[in-house]
C-alpha positions in Angstrom: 29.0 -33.6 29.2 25.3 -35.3 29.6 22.9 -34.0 26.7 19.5 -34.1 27.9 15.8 -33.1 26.3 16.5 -29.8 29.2 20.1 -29.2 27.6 18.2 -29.3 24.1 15.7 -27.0 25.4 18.3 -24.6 26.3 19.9 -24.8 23.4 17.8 -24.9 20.9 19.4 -21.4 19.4 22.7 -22.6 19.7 21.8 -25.9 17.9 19.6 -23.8 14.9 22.5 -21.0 15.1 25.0 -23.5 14.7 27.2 -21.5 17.5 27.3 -24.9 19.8 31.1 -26.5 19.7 31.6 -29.2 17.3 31.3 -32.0 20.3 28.3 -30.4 21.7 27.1 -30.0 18.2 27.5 -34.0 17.9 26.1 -34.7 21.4 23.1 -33.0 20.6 22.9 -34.5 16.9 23.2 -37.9 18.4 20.8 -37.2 21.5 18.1 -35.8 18.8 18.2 -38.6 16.7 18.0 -41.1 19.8 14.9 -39.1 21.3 11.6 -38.7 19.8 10.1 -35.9 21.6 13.3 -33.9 20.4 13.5 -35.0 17.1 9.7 -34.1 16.4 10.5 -30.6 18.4 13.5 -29.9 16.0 12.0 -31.7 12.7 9.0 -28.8 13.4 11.3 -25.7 14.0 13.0 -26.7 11.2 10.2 -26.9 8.7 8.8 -23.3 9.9 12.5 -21.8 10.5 12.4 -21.0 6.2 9.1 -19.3 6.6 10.6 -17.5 9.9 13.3 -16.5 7.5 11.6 -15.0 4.7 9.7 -13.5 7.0 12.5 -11.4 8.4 14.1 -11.1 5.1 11.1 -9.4 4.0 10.4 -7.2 6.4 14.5 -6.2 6.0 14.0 -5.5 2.7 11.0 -3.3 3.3 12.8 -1.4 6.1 15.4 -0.8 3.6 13.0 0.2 1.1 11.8 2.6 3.4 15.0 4.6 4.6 15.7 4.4 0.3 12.8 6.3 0.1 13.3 8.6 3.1 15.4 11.6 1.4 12.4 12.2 -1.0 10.7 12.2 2.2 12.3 14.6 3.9 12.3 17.0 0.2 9.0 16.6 -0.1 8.4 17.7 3.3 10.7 20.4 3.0 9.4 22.0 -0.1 5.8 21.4 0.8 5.7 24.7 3.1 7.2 27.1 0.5 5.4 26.0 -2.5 1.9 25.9 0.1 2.9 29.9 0.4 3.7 30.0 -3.0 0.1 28.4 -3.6 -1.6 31.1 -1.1 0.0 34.3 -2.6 -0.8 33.0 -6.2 -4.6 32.2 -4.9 -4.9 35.7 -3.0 -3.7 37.9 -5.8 -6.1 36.0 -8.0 -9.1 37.3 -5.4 -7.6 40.7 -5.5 -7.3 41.0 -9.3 -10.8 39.5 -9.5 -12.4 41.8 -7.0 -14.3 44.7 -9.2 -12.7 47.7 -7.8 -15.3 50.8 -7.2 -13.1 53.7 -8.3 -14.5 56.2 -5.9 -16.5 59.2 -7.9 -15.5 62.5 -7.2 -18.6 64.4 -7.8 -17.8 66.9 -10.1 -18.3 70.8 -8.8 -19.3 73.2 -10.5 -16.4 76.2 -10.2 -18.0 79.6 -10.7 -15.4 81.7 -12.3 -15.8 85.0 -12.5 -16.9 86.8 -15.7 -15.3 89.6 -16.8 
């Protein structure tokens, strides 16, 4: 098997991974360390592959975060309707009871009974 700077360019996620075979791992090992143009390629990935991972690791944690938080959610959604008609009857009866009522006057007639 020849390792070349292609091979290494095909492999780079194999070689980071660590999923290449233990011979291909050490062909590649031994190509990198004999080739410059790899070596800087891999010594770069390498220095930003830790920020790559907390990267992902953070934005893991904050997907998990967010489905943690997701049953409130969904509670809070679904008691948001009710109490909102809870809310208008309570503000409606308050306009009702406040409203001055005009009790309607009944104009008072005057019943002539008969004297006897």
């Amino acid at each position: 098997m020849t390792v070349d700077c292609q091979w290494i360019q095909r492999n780079l996620e194999a070689l980071f991974c660590g999923t290449l075979s233990p011979e291909e791992n050490r062909i590649a090992q031994a190509h990198v360390e004999g080739c410059g143009s790899c070596n800087k390629e891999i010594a770069a990935l390498s220095a930003i592959d830790p920020l790559v991972k907390r990267y992902f690791q953070n934005e893991l944690n904050r997907a998990i975060g967010v489905r943690a938080t997701r049953p409130s959610a969904f509670w809070r959604r679904r008691l948001a309707l009710p109490s909102g008609a809870v809310l208008a009857a309570a503000v409606l009866l308050a306009v009702v009871i406040r409203i001055p009522h005009q009790n309607p006057v009944i104009p008072s007639a005057s019943i002539a009974c008969p004297r006897s």
